[in-house]
LOKOL-307213 format. One line per 2 residues: their letters; for each residue x, y, z of N, C-alpha, C. Coordinates in steps of 0.2 Angstrom, whole numbers, plus 2048, in hexadecimal, padded with zeros to 3 digits. Example, Ala and Ser with C-alpha at 12.3 -4.5 7.8 and 13.67 -1.06 7.14 Angstrom:
# LOKOL-307213
as = 842 7E4 827 83E 7EA 827 842 7F0 827 | 840 7F5 823 844 7FB 824 840 800 827 $
//
This chain:
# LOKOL-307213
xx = 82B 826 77E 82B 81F 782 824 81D 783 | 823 816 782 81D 812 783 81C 811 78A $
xx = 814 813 78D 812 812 792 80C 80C 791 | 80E 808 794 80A 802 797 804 801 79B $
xx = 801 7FF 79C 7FA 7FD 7A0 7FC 7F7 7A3 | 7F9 7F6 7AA 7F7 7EE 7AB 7F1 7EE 7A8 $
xx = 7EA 7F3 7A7 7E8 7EE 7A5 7E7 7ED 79C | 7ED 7EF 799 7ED 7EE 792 7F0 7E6 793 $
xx = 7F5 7E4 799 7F9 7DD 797 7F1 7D9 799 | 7ED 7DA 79E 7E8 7D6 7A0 7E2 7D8 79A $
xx = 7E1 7DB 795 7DE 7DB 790 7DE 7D6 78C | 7E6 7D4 78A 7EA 7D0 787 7E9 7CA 787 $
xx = 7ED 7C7 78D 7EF 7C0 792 7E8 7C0 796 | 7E3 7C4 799 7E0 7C0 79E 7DB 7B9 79E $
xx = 7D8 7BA 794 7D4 7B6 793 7D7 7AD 795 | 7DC 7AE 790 7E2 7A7 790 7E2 7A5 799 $
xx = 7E5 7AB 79D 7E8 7A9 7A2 7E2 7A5 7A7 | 7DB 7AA 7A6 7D6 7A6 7A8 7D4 79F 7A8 $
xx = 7D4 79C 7A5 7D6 797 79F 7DA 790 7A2 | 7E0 790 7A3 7E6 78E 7A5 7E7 78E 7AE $
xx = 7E3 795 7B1 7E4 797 7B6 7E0 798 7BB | 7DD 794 7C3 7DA 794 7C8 7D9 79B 7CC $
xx = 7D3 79F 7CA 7D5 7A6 7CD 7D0 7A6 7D4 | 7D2 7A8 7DA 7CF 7AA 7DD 7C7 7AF 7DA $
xx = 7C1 7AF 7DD 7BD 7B4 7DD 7BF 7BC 7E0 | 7C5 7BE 7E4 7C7 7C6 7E3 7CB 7C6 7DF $
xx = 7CD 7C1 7DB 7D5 7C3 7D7 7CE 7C3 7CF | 7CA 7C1 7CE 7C6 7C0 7CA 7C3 7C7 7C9 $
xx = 7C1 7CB 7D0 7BD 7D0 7D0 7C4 7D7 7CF | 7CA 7D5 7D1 7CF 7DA 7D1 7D0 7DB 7C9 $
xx = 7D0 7D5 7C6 7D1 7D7 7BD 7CC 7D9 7BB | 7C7 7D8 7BC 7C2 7DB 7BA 7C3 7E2 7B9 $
xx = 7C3 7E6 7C2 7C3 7EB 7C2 7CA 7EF 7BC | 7CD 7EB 7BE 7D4 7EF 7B9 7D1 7EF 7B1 $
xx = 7CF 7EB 7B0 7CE 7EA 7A7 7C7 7F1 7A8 | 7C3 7F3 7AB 7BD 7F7 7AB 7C1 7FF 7AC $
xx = 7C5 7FD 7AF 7C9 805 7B2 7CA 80A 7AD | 7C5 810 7AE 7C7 813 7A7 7C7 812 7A0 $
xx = 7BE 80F 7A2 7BD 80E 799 7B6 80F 79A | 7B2 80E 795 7AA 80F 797 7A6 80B 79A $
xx = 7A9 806 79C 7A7 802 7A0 7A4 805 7A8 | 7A8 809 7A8 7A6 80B 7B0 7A2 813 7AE $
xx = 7A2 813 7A9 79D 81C 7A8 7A2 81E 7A6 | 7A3 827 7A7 7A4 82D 7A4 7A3 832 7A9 $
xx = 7A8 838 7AE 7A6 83E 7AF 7A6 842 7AB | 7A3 848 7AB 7A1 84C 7A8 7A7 853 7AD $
xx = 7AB 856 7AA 7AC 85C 7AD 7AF 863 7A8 | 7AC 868 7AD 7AB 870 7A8 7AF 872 7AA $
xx = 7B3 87A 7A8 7B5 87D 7AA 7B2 884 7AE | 7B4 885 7B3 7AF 88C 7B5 7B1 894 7B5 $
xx = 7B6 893 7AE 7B4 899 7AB 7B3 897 7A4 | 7B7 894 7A2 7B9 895 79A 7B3 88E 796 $
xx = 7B1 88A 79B 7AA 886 79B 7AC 880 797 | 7B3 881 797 7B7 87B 790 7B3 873 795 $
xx = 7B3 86F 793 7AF 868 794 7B4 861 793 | 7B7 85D 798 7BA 857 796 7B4 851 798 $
xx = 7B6 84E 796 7B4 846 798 7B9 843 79B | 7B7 840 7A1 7BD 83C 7A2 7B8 831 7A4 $
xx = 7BD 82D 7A1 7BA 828 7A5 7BA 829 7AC | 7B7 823 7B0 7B6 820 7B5 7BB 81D 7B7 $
xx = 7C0 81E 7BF 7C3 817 7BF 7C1 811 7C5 | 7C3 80C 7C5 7C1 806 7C9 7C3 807 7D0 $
xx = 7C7 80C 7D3 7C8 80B 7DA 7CA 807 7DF | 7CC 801 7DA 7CE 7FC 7DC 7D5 7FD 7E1 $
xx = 7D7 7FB 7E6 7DE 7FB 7EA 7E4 7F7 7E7 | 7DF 7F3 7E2 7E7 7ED 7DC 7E9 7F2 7D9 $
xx = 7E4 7F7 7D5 7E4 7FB 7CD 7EA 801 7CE | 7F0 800 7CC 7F6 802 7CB 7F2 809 7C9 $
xx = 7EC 80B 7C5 7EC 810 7C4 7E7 816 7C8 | 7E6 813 7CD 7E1 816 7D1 7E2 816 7D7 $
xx = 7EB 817 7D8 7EB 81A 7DE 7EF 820 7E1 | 7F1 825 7D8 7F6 82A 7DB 7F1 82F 7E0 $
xx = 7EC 832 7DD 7E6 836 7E0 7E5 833 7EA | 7E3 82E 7EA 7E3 82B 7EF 7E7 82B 7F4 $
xx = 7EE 829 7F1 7F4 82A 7F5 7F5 830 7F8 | 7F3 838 7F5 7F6 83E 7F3 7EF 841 7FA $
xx = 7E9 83D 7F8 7E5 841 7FE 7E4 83C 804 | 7EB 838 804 7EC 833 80C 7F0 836 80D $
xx = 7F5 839 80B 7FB 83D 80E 7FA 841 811 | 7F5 849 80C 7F3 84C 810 7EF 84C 817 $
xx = 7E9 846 816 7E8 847 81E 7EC 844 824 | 7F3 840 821 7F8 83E 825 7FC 845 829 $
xx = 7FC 846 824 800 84D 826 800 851 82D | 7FA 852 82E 7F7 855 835 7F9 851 83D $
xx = 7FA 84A 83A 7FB 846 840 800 842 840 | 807 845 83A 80E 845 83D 811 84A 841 $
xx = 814 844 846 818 848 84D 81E 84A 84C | 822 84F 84D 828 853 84E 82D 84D 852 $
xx = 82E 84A 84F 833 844 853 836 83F 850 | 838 83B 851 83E 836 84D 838 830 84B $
xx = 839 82D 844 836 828 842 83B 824 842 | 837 81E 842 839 817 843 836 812 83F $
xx = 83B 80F 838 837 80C 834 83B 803 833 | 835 7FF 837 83A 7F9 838 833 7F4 831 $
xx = 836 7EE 82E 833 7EB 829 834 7E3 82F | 82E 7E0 82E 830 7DB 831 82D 7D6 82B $
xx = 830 7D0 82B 82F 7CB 824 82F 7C4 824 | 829 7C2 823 827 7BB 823 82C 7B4 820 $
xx = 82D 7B0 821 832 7AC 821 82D 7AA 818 | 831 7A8 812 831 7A4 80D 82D 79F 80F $
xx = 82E 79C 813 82B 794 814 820 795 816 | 821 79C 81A 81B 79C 81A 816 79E 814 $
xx = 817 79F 80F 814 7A3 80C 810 79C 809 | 80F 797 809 80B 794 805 806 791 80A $
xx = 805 796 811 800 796 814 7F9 79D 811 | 7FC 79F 80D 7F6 7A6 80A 7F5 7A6 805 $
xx = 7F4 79E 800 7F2 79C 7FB 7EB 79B 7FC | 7E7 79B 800 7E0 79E 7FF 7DF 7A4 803 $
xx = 7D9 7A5 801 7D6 7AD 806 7D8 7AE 80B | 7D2 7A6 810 7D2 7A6 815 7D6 7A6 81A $
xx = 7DB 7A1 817 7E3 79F 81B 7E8 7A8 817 | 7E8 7A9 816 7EA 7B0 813 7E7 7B3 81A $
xx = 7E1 7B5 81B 7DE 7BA 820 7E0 7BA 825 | 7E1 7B2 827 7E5 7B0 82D 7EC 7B2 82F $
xx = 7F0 7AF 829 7F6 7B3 829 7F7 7B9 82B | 7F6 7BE 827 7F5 7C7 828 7F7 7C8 82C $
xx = 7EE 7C7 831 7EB 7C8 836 7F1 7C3 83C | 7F1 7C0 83B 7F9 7BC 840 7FE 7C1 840 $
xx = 803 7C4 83A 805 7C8 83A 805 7CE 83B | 800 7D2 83C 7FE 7D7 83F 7FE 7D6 848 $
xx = 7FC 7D3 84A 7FA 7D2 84E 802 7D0 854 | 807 7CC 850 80D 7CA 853 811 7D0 852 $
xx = 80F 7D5 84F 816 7DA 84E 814 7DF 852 | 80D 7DF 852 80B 7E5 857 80D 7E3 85F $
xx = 80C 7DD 861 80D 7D8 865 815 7DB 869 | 817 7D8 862 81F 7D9 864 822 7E0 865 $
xx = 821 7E5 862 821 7ED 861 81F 7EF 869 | 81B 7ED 86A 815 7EF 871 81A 7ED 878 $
xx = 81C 7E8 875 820 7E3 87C 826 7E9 87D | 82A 7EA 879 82D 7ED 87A 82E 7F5 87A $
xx = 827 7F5 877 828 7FF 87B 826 7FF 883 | 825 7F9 884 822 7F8 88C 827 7F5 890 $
xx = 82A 7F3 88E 82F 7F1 891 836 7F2 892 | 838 7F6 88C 840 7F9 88C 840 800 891 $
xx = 845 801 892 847 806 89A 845 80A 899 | 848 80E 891 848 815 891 840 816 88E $
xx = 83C 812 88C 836 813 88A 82F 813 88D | 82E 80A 890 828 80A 893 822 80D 893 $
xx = 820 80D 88F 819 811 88D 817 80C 885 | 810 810 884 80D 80F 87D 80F 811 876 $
xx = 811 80E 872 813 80F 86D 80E 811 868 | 812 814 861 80B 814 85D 80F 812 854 $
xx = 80A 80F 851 80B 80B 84C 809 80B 847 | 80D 80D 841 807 80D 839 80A 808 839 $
xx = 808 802 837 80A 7FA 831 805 7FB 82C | 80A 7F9 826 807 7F9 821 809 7F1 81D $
xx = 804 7ED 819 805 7E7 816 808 7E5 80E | 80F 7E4 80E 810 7E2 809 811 7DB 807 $
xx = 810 7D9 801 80F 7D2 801 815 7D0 7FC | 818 7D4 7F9 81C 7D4 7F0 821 7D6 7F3 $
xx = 827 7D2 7EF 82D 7D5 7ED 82D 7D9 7E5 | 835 7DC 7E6 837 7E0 7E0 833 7DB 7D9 $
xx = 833 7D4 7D6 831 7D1 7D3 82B 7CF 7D3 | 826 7D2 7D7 820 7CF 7D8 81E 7C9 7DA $
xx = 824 7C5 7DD 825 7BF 7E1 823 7C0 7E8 | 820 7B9 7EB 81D 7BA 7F2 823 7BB 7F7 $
xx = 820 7C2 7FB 826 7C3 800 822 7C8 805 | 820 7C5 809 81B 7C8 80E 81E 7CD 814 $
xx = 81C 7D1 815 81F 7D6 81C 81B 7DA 81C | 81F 7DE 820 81B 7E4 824 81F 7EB 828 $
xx = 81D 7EE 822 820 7F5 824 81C 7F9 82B | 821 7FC 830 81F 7FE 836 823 805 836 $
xx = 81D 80A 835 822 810 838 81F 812 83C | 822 812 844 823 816 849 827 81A 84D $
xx = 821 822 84F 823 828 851 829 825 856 | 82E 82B 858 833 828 85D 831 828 863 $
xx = 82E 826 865 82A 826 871 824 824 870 | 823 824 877 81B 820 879 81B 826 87D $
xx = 813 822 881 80F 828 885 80E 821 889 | 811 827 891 810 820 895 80A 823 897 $
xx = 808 81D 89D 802 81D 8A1 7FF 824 8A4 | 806 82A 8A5 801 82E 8A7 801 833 8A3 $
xx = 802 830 89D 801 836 898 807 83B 895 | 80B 839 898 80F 83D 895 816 839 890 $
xx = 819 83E 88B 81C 83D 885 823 83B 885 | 826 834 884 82D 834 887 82F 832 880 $
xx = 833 837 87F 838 834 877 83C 830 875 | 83F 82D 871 845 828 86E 84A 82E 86E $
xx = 84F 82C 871 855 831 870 85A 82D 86B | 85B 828 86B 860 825 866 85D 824 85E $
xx = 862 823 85C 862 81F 853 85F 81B 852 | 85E 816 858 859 812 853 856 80F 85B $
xx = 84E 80B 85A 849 80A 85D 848 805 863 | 84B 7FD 85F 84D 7F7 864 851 7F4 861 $
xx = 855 7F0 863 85B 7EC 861 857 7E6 85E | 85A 7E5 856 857 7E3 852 857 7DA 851 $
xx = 857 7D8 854 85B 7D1 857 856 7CC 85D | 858 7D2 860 852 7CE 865 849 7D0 864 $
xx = 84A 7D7 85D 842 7D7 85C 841 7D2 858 | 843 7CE 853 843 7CC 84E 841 7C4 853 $
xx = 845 7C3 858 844 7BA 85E 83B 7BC 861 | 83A 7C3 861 833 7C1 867 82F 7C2 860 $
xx = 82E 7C6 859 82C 7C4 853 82A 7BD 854 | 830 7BA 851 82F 7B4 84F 82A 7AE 853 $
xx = 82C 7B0 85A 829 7AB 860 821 7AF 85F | 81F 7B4 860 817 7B6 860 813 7B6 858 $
xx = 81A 7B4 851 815 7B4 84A 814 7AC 84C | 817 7A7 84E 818 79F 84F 812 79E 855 $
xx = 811 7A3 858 80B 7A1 85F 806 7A5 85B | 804 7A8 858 7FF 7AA 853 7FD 7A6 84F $
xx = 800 7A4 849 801 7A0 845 7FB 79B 848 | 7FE 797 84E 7FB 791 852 7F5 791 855 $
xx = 7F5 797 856 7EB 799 85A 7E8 79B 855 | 7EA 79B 850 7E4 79A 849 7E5 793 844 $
xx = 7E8 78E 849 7E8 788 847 7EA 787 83F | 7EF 78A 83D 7F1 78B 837 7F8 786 836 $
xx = 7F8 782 833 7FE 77A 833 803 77D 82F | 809 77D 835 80F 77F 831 815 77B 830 $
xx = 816 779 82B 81B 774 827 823 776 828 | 824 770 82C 82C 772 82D 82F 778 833 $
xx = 828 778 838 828 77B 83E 830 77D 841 | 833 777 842 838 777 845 840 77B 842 $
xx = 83E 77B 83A 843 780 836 841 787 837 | 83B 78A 839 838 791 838 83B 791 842 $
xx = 83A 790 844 83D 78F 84B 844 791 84B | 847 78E 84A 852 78E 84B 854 792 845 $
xx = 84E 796 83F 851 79A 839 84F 7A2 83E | 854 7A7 83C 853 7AC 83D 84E 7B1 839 $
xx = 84A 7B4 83B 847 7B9 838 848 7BE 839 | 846 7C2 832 847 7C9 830 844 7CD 832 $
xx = 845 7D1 837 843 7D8 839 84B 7DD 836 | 846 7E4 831 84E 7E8 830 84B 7ED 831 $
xx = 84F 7F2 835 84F 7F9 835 851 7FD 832 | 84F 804 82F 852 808 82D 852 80C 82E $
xx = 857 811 82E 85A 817 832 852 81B 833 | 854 81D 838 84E 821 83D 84C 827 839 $
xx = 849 82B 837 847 831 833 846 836 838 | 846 83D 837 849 844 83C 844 847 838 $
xx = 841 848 832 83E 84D 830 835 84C 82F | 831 84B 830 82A 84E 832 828 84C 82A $
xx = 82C 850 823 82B 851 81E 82B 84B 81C | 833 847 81D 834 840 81C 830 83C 81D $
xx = 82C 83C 821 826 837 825 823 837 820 | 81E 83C 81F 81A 83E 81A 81A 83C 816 $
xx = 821 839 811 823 83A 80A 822 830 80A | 826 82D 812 826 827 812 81E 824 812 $
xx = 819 827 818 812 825 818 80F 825 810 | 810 82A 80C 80E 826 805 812 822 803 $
xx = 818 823 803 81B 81B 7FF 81A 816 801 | 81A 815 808 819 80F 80B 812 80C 80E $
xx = 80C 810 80D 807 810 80D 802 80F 808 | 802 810 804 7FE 812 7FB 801 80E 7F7 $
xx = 808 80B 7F7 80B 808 7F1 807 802 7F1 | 809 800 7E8 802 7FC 7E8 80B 7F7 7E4 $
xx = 808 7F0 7E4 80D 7EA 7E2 811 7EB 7DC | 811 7F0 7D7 817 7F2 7D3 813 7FA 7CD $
xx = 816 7FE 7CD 814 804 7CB 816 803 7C2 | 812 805 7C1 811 804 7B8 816 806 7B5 $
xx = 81B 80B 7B7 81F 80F 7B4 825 807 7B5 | 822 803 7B7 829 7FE 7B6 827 7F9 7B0 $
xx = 821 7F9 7AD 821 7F6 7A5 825 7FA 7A2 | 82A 7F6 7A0 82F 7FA 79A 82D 7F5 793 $
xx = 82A 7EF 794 82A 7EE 78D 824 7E9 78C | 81D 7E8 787 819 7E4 788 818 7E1 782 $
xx = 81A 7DA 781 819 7D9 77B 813 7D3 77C | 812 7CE 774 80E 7CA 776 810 7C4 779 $
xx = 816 7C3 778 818 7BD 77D 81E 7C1 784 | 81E 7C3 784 822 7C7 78A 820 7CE 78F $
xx = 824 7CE 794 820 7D4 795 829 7D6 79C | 82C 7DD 79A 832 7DE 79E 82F 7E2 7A5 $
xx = 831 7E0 7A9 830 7E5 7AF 837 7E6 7B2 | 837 7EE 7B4 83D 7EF 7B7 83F 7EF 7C1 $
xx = 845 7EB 7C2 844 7EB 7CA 84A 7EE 7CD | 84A 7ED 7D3 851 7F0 7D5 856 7E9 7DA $
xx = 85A 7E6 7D8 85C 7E1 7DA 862 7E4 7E1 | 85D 7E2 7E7 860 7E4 7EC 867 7E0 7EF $
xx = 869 7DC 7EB 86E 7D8 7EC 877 7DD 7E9 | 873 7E1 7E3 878 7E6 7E0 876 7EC 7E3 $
xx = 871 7EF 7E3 86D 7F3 7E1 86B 7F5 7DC | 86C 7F4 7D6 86A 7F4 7CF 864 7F3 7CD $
xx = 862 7F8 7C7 85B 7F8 7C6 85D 7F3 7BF | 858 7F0 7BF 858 7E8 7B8 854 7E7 7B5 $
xx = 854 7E4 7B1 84E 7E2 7AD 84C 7DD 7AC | 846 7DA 7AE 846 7D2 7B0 83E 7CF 7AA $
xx = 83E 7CA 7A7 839 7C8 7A2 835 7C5 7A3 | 82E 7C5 7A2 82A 7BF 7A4 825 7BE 79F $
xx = 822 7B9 7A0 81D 7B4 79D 817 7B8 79D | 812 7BB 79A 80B 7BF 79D 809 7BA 7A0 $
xx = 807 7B3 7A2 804 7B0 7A6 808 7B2 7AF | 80E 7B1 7AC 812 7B0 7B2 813 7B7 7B5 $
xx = 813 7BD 7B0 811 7C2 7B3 809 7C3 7B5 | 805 7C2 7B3 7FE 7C2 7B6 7FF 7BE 7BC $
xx = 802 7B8 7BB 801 7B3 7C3 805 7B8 7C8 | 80B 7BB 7C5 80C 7BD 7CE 809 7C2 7D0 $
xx = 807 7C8 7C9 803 7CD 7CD 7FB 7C9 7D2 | 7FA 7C7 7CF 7F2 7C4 7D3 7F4 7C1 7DA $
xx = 7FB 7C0 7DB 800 7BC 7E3 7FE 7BF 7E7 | 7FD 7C8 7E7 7FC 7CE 7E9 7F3 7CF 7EA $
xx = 7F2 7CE 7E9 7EA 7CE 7E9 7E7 7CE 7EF | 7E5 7D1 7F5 7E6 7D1 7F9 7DE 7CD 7FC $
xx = 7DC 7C8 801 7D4 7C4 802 7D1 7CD 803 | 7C9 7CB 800 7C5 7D3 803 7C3 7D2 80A $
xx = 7C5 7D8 80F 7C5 7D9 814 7CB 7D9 818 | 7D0 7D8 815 7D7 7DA 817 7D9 7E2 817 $
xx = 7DA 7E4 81B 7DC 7EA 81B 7E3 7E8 81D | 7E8 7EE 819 7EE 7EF 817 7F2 7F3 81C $
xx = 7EE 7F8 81E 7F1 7FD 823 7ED 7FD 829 | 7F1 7FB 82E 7EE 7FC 833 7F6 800 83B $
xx = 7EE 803 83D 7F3 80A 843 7F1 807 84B | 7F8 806 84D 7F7 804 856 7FA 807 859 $
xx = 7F8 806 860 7FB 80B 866 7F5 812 866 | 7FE 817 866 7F9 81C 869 7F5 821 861 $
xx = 7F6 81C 85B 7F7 81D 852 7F0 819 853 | 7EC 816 859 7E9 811 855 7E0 818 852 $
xx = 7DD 815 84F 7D6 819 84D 7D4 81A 856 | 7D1 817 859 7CD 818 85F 7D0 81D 865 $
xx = 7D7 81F 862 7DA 823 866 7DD 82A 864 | 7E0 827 85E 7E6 82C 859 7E3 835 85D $
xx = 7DD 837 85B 7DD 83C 85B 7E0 83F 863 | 7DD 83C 869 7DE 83D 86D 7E5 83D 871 $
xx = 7E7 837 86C 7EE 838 870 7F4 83D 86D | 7F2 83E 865 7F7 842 862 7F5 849 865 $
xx = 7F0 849 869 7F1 851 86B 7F2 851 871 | 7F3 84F 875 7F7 84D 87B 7FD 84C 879 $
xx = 800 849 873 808 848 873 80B 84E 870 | 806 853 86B 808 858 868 808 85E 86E $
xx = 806 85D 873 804 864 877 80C 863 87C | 80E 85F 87C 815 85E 87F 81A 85D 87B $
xx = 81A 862 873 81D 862 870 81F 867 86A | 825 869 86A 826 870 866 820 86F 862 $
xx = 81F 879 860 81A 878 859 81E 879 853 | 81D 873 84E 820 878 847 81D 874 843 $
xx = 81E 879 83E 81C 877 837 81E 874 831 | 81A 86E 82D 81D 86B 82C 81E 86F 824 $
xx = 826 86D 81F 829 873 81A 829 86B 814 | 829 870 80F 82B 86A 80B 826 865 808 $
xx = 81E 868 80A 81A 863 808 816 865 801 | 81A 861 7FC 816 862 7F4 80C 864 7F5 $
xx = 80B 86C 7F5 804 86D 7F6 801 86A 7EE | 7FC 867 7EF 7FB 864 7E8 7F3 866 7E8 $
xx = 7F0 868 7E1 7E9 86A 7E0 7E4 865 7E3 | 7DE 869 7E7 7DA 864 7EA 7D6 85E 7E5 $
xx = 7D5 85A 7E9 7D1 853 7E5 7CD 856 7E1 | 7CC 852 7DB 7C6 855 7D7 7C5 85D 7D7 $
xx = 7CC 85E 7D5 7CD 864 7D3 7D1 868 7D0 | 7D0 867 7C9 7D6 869 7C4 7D8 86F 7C0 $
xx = 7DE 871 7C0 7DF 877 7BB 7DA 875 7B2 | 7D8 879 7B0 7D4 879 7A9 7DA 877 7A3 $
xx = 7DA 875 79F 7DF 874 79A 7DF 879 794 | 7D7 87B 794 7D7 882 78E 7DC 886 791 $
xx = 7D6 88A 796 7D8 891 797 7DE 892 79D | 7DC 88D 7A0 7E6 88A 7A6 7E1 891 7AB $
xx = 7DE 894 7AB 7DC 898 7B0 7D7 894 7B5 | 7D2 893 7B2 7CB 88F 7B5 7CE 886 7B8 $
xx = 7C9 887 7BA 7CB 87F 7BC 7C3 87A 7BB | 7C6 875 7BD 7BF 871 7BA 7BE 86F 7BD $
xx = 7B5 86E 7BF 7B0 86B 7C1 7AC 865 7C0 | 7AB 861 7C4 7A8 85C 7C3 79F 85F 7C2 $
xx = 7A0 85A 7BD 798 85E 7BB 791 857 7BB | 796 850 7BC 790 84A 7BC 792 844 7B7 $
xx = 78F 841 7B8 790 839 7B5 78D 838 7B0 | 790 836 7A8 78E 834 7A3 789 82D 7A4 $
xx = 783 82C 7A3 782 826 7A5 786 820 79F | 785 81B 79F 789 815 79A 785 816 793 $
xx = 77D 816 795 77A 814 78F 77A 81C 789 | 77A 823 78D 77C 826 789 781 828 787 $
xx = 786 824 789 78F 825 785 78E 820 780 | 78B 81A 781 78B 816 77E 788 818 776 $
xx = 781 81F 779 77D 820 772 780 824 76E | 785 82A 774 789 82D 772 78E 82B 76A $
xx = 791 824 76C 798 824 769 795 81F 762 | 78E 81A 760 788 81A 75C 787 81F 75A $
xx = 786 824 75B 784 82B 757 78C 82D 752 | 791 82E 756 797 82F 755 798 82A 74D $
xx = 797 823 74F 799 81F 748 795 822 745 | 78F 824 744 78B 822 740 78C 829 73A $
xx = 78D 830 73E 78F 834 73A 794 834 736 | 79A 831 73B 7A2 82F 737 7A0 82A 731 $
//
């Protein structure tokens, strides 16, 4: 079976697309990076074996947080450090999701930054009111949100995954847990949402067209089933943390005027096959591109950075000890089993610089 690249289709299509098409300067820098990923562009490691002494080359990749191809590694040593600072208690995983109408307030950076940050800001808002305010809670909550911007098609659909341990830590410190199935009544978070994203929106003096239909329309706040297992959490904090706008393994077919990707249409739930234009697929990948200086993941309450440490060991000390089962142990970073001899493992041994790969593969022709 044929495997795909994005950046073989942007090999292809970018010059054209460029051409016909207004790119931002990050969506400019984000292709770049993709077309250099793993080619001599970006250098060359050098790594040994340290028994058998065997020797790979491997490129360079771009690191970029667009580059579908540069984030399984990443993903795999954020889980581990997650790991240690999941709590023994019920998770709670609610999406909160921007109304259609707004999205053509984040057709530039700026107003884009804006946005975000206004969403961020109203969920936490809304989240916080009510761990503080419901009977059986009253206390500080704590909070991974994560920023998605894409639907199943690459179409703009902005939200915000939230998953939150089940209790808070009230004022005197001590750990009061969620004993039910699910966290707040979904109905009335979705009303104080909507009223703190529309009072945000407005204190960044951002012009919203047709005010009075986002007002009397309902929004989307969905919950889903609460998670009991530790293991689970773990397995969600990658998925729903590290996924990047569509994983490669959904190019089923690249041609030169077409291009298939595969989705899942949640109206059936069937997985389908949808076709597009290489422009039109470049244009909605680049919809995703997120302004530089956006940060995607952000932790509040008692999950935020200026606290986390402190308060997980307080909520852990008032909490059975156990160990979490079931977590795929996976070879540390930048450190591989050898391919000769399968005993050794391989060592980074240093960076080919450009010019002599370059003289390298000049010597190469010239003997061939």
């Amino acid at each position: 079976m044929a495997h795909y690249h994005l950046s073989d289709i942007l090999q292809t299509h970018y010059g054209n697309y460029q051409q016909h098409h207004k790119l931002s300067q990050q969506q400019r820098l984000v292709c770049q990076h993709i077309l250099a990923c793993r080619t001599a562009a970006l250098g060359q490691q050098q790594w040994q074996c340290n028994q058998c002494h065997y020797q790979q080359s491997v490129f360079c990749s771009c690191r970029d947080r667009h580059c579908p191809r540069c984030q399984g590694k990443q993903t795999q040593a954020w889980i581990e450090k997650q790991q240690q600072q999941v709590l023994h208690c019920r998770y709670f995983h609610l999406v909160f999701t921007l109304p259609h109408e707004l999205n053509g307030l984040t057709h530039t950076d700026e107003q884009a930054k804006q946005v975000y940050s206004a969403l961020f800001e109203a969920v936490w808002q809304t989240l916080s009111r009510f761990g503080m305010t419901r009977k059986h809670l009253q206390g500080q909550l704590g909070c991974t949100a994560v920023l998605h911007t894409w639907g199943q098609t690459l179409t703009q659909h902005i939200h915000l995954h939230c998953l939150i341990p089940g209790g808070v830590v009230t004022e005197q410190g001590q750990w009061r847990g969620v004993k039910s199935d699910y966290l707040f009544p979904v109905k009335a978070v979705s009303t104080v949402f909507k009223a703190k994203m529309l009072a945000a929106l407005r204190q960044r003096e951002l012009i919203i067209t047709d005010a009075n239909n986002l007002i009397n329309k309902t929004w989307c706040v969905y919950s889903k089933a609460c998670l009991y297992k530790a293991e689970t959490v773990v397995e969600y904090l990658g998925r729903y943390t590290r996924k990047g706008m569509m994983h490669e393994s959904r190019l089923k077919q690249v041609t030169a005027n077409a291009i298939d990707i595969s989705y899942v249409d949640y109206h059936d739930n069937q997985r389908k096959i949808m076709q597009l234009a290489p422009d039109e697929f470049i244009r909605r990948y680049l919809l995703h591109v997120l302004p530089k200086g956006v940060m995607r993941i952000r932790h509040f309450g008692f999950l935020a950075n200026s606290c986390r440490r402190k308060k997980l060991s307080l909520i852990q000390q008032q909490m059975p000890t156990k160990a979490l089962k079931g977590i795929k142990v996976t070879e540390p970073l930048g450190c591989w089993s050898c391919p000769q001899c399968a005993n050794g493992r391989l060592m980074f041994m240093g960076l080919v610089p450009l010019l002599t790969m370059l003289a390298r593969e000049a010597k190469l022709k010239l003997s061939g």
